[in-house]
C-alpha positions as CSV (number, residue, x, y, z in Angstrom):
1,X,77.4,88.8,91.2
2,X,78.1,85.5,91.5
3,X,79.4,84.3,95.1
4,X,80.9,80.9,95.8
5,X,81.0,80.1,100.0
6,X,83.4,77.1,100.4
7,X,82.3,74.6,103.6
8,X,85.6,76.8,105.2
9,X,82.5,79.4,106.7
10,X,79.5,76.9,108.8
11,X,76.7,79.6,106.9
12,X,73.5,78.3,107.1
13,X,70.3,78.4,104.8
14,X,69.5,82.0,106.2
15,X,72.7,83.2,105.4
16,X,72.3,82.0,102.0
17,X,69.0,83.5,102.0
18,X,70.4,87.0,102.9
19,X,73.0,87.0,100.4
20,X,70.4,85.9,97.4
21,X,68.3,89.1,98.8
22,X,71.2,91.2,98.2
23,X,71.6,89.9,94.5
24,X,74.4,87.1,94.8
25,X,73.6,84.0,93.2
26,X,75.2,82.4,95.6
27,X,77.4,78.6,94.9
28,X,78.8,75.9,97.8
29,X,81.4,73.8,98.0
30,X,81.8,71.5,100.7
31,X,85.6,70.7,100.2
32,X,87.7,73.5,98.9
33,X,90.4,70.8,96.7
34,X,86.7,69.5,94.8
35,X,86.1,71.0,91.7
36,X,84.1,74.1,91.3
37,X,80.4,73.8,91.2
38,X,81.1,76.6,88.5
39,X,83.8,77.9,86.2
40,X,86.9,79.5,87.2
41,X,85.6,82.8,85.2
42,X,82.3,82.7,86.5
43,X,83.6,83.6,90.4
44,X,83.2,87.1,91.4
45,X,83.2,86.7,95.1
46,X,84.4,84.4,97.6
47,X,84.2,83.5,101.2
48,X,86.9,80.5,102.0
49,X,89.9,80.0,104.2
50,X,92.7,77.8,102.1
51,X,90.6,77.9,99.0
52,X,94.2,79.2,96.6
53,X,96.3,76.3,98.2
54,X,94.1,74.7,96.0
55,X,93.3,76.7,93.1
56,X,95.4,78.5,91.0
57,X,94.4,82.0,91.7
58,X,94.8,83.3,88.5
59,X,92.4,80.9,86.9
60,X,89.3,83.2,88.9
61,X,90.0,85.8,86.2
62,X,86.6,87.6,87.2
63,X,87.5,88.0,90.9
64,X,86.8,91.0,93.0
65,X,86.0,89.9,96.7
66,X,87.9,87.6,99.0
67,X,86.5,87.7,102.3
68,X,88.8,84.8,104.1
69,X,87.5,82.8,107.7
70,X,91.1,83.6,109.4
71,X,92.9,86.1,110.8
72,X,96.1,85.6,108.4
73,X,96.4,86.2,104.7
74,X,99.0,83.4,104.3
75,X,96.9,80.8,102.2
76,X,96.2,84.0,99.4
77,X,99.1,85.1,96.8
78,X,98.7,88.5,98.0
79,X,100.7,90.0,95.4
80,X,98.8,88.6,93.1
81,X,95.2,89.6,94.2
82,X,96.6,93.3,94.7
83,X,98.4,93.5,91.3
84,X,94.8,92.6,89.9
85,X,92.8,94.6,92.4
86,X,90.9,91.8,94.5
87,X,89.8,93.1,97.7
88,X,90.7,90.7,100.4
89,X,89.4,91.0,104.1
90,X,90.3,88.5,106.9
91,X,88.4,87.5,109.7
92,X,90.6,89.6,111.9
93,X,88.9,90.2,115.4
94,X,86.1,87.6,115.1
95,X,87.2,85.3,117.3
């Protein structure tokens, strides 16, 4: 599964070492309004925080996984991602 971690989530190189050992390949972006360091289509998971301000969400058309660094779901068309069964979590309790 491929796993794109925008610089919205400070993971470090263990992090990304612990994802690779569960499968992911795993991409970063620093900026989430850069381009993709791989196609729109090619995104399966994603750890960000205003990534679809950016993006057109629709464009992920592979997308399963949101996992989001706030609380709030307010920068992710949430229609959208549960009209095409993304699973979104927020970061809910972690501060």
């Amino acid at each position: 599964m491929n796993l794109l971690i925008t610089g919205a989530w400070k993971c470090t190189e263990s992090d990304i070492a612990h994802f690779k050992a569960l499968g992911y390949s795993v991409y970063f972006m620093q900026n989430e309004t850069d381009e993709l360091p791989l196609s729109y289509e090619e995104v399966e998971a994603v750890i960000c925080n205003g990534l679809f301000v950016y993006h057109d969400i629709s464009k992920f058309t592979n997308l399963r996984l949101i996992q989001l660094t706030s609380a709030g779901f307010d920068r992710v068309p949430m229609e959208y991602a549960d009209a095409n069964n993304i699973v979104v979590h927020n970061a809910k309790g972690v501060y």
